[in-house]
MARGU-368508 format. One line per 3 residues: their letters; for each residue z, x, y of N, C-alpha, C. Coordinates in Angstrom, 3 decimals, always signed. Example, Ala and Ser with C-alpha at 12.3 -4.5 7.8 and 13.67 -1.06 7.14 Angstrom:
residues 2
as) +7.800 +13.190 -5.690 +7.800 +12.300 -4.500 +7.800 +13.200 -3.300; +7.080 +12.850 -2.250 +7.140 +13.670 -1.060 +7.870 +12.900 +0.030
This chain:
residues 140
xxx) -69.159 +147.348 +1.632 -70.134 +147.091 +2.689 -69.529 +147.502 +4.037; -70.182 +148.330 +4.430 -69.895 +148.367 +6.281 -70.087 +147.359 +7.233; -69.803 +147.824 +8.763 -69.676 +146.811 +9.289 -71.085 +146.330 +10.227
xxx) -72.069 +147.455 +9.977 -73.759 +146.937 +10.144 -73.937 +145.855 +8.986; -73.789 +145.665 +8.035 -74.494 +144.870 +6.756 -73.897 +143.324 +7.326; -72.639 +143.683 +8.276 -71.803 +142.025 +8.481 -72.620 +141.607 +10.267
xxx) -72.406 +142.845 +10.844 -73.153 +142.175 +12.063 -74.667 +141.992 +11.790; -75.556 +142.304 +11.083 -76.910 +141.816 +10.986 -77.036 +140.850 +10.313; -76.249 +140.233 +9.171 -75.401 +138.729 +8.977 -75.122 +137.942 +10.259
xxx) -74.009 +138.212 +10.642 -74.078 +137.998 +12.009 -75.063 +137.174 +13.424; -76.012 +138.155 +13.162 -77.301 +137.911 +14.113 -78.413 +136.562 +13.483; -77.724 +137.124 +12.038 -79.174 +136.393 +11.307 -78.695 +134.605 +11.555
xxx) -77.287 +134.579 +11.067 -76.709 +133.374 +11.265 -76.810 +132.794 +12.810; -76.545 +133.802 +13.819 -76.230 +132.947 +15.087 -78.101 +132.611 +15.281; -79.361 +133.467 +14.968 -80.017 +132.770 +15.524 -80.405 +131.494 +14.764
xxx) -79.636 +130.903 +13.516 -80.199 +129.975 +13.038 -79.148 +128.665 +13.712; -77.902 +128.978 +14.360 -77.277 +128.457 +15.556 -77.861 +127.807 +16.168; -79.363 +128.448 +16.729 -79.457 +127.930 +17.689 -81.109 +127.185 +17.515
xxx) -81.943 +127.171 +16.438 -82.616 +126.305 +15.705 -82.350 +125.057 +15.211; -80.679 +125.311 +14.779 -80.158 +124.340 +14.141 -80.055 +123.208 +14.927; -79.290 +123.906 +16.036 -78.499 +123.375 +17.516 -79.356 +122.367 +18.155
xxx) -80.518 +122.803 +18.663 -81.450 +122.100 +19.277 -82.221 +120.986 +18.387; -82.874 +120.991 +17.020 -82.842 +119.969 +16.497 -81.636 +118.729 +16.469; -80.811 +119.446 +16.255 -79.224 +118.288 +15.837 -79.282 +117.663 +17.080
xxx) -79.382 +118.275 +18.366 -78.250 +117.670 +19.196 -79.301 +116.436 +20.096; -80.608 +116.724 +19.723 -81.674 +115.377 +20.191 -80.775 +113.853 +20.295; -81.054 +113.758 +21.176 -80.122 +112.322 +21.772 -78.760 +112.432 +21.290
xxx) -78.034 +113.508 +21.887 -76.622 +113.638 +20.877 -76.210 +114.237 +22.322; -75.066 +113.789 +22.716 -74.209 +114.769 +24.250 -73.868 +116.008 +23.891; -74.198 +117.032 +24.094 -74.092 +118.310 +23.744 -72.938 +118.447 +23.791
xxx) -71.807 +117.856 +24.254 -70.069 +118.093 +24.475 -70.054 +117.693 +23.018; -70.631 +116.550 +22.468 -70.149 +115.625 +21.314 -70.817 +116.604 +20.156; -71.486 +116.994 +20.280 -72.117 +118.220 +19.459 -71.284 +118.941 +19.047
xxx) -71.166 +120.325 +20.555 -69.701 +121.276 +20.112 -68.452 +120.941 +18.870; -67.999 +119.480 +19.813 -66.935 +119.102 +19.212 -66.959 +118.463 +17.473; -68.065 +118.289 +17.192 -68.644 +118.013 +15.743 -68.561 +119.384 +15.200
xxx) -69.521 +120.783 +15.595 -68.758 +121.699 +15.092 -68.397 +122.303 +15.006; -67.034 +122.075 +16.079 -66.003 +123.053 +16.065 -65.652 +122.386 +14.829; -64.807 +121.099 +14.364 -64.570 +120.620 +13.626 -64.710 +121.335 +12.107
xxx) -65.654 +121.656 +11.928 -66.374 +121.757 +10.664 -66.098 +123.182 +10.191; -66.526 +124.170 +11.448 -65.585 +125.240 +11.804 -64.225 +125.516 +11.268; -63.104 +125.143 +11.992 -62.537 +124.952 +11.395 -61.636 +124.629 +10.361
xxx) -62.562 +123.923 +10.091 -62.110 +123.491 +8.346 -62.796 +124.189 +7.248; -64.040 +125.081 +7.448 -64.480 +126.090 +6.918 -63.649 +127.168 +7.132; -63.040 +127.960 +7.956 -62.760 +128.885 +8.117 -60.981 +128.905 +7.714
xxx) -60.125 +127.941 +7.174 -59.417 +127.474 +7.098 -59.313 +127.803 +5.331; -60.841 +127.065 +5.099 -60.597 +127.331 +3.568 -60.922 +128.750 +3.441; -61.547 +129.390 +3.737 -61.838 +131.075 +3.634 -60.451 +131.290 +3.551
xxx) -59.659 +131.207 +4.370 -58.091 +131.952 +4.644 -57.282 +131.756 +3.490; -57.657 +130.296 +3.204 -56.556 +129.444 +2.013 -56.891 +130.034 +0.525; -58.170 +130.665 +0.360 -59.261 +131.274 -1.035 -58.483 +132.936 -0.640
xxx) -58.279 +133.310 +0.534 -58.141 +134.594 +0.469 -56.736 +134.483 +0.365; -55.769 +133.587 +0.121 -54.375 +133.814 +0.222 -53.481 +134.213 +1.105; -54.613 +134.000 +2.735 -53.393 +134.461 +3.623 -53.377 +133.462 +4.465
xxx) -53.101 +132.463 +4.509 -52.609 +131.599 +5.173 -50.852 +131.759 +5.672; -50.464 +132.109 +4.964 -48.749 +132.539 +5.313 -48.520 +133.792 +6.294; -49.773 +134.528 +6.505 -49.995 +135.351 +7.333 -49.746 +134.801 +8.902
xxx) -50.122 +133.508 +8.935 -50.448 +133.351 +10.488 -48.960 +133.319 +11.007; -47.909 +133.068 +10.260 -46.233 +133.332 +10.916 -46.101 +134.711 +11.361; -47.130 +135.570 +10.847 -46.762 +137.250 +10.945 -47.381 +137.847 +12.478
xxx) -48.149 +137.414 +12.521 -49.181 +137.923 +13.941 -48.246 +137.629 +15.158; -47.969 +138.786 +15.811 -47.397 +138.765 +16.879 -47.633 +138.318 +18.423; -46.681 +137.723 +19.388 -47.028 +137.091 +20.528 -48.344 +137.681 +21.057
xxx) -48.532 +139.149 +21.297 -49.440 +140.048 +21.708 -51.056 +139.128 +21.236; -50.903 +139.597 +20.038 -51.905 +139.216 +19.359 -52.089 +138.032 +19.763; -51.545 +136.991 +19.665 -51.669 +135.381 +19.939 -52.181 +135.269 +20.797
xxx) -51.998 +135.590 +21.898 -52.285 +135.540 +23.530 -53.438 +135.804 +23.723; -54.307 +137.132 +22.991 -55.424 +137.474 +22.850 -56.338 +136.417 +22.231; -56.108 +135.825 +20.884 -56.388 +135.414 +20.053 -57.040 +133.818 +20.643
xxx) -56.127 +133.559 +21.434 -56.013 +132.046 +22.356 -57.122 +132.379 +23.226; -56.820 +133.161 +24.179 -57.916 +133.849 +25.072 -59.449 +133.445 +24.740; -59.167 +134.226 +23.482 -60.799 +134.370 +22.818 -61.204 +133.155 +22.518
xxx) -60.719 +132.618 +22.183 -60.704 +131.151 +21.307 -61.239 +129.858 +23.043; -60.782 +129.982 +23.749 -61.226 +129.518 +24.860 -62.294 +130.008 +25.542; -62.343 +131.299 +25.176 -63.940 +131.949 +25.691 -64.772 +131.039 +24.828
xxx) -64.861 +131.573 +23.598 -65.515 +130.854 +22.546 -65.768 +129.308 +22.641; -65.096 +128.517 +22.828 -65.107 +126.935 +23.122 -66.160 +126.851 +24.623; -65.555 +127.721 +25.903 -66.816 +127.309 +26.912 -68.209 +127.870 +26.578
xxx) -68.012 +129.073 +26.133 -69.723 +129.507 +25.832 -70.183 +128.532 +24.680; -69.490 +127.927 +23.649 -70.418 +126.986 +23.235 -70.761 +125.816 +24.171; -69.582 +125.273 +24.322 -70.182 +124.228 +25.566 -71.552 +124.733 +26.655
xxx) -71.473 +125.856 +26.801 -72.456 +125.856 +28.274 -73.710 +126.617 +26.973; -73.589 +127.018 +26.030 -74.578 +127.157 +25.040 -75.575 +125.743 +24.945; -74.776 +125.029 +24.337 -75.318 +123.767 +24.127 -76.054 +122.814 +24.924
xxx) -75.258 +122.928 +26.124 -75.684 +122.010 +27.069 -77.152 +122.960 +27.648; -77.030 +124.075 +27.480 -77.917 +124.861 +27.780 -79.681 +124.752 +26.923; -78.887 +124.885 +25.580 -80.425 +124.181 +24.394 -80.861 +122.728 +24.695
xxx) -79.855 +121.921 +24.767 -80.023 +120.324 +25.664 -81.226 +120.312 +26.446; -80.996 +120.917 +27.784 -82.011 +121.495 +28.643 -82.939 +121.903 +28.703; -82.854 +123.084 +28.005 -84.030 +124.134 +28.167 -84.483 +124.319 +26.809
xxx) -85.650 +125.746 +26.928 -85.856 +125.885 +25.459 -85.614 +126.764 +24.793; -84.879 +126.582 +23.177 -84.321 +128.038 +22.671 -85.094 +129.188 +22.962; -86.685 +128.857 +23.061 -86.696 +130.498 +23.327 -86.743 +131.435 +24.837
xxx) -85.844 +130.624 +25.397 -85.174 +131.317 +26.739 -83.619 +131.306 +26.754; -83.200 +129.782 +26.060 -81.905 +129.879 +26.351 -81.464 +131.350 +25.619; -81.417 +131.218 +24.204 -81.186 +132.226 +23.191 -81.193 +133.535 +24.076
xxx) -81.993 +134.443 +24.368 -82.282 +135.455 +25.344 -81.144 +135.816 +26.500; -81.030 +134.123 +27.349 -80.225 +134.680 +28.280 -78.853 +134.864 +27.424; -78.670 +133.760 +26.327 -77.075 +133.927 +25.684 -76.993 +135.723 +25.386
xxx) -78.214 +136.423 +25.142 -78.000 +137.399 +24.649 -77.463 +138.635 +25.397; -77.817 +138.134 +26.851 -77.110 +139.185 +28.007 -75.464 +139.821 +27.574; -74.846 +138.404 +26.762 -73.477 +139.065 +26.345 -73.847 +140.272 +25.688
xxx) -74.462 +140.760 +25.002 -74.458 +142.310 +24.538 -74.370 +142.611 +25.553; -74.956 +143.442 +26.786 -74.885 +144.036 +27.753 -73.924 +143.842 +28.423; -73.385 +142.713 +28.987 -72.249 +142.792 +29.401 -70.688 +142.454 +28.366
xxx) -70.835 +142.796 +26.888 -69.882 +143.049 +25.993 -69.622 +144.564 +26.384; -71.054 +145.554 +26.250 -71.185 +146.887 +26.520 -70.344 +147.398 +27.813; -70.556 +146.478 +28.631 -69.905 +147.285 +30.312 -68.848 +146.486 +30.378
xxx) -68.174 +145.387 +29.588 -66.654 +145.228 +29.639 -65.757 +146.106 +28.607; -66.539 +146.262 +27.696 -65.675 +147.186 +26.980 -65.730 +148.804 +27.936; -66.615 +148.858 +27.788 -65.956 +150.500 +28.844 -64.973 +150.506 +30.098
xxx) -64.949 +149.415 +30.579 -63.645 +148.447 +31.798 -62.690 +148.210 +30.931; -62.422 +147.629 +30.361 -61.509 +147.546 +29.964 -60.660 +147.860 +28.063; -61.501 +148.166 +27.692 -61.016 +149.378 +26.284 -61.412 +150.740 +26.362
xxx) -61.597 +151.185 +27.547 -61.417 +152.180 +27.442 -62.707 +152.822 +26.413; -63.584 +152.133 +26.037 -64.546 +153.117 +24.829 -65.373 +153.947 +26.194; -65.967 +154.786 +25.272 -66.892 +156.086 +26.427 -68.246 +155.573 +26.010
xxx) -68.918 +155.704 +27.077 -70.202 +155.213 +27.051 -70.857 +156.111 +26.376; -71.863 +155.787 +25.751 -73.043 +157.196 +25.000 -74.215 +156.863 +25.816; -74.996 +157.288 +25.545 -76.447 +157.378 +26.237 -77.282 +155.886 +25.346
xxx) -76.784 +156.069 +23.908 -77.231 +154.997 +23.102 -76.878 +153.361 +23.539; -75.749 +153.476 +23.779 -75.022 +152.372 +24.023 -75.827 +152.065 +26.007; -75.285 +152.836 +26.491 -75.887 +152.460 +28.053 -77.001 +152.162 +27.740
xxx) -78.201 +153.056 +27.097 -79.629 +152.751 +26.837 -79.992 +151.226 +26.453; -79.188 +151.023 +25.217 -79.308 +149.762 +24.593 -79.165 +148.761 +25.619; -77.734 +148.914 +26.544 -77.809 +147.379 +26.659 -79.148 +147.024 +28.128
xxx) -79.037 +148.566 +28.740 -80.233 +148.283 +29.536 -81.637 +147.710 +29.253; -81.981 +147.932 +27.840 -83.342 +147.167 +27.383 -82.857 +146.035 +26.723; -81.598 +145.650 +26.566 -81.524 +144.165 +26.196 -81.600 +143.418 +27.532
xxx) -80.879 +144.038 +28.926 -81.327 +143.407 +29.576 -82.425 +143.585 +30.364; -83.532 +144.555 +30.131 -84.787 +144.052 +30.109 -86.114 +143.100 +29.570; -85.154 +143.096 +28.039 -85.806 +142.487 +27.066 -86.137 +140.987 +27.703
xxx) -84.469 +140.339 +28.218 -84.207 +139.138 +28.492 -85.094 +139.169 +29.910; -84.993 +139.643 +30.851 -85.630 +139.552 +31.528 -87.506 +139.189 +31.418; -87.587 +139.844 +30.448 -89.534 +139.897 +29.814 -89.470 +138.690 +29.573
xxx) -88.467 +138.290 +28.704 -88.479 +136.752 +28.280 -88.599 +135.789 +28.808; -87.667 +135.968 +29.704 -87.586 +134.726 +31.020 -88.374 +134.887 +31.730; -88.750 +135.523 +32.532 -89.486 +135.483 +33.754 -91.326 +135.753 +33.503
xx) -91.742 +136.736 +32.357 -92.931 +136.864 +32.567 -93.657 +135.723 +31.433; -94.853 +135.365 +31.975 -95.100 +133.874 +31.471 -96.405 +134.011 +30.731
């Protein structure tokens, strides 16, 4: 399988994220939410590693890597937090939308800073995602 068959997995899962999200977290502190499942997270993704036999791997990954790895891992922890607190609030079918601006600006940080070359596809795209979001939000 390529790596379209895993990101449209991907998509399919995060929008049920956020269906899920907003039922669950009804009278629930959206902090206390996150932290329920990161939890679960974790211990899912833990056993994936432990079934795939590389758990002895994680001594191997270098400082480089780590640093990154941490990075991300703290990105990941506030965007759920401000995710959540965000479905709390408002309603998935706006929050969802604006979460989705990260494509577009995934698109124009990676050309800042990895160096990828823009195509016409890629610029195109993320410009109608962030039009899309825009249709969403604002016109009523």
């Amino acid at each position: 399988m390529n790596w379209v068959f895993y990101a449209i997995l991907s998509a399919f899962f995060a929008s049920l994220v956020a269906i899920f999200g907003k039922i669950g977290i009804k009278g629930v502190d959206s902090n206390l939410a996150v932290a329920i499942r990161t939890v679960i997270i974790v211990v899912f993704a833990w056993v994936i590693v432990w079934i795939q036999g590389n758990a002895d791997e994680v001594f191997k990954i270098s400082k480089y890597s780590y640093t990154f790895i941490i990075l991300s891992a703290f990105a990941t922890g506030l965007s759920w937090l401000f995710y959540y607190k965000a479905l709390q609030l408002g309603e998935v079918s706006k929050v969802a939308p604006i979460d989705k601006l990260s494509v577009a600006l995934t698109i124009l940080l990676a050309f800042m800073f990895l160096a990828e070359k823009p195509t016409l596809g890629n610029v195109v795209g993320g410009v109608l995602v962030t039009a899309g979001v825009l249709a969403t939000v604002l016109i009523k």
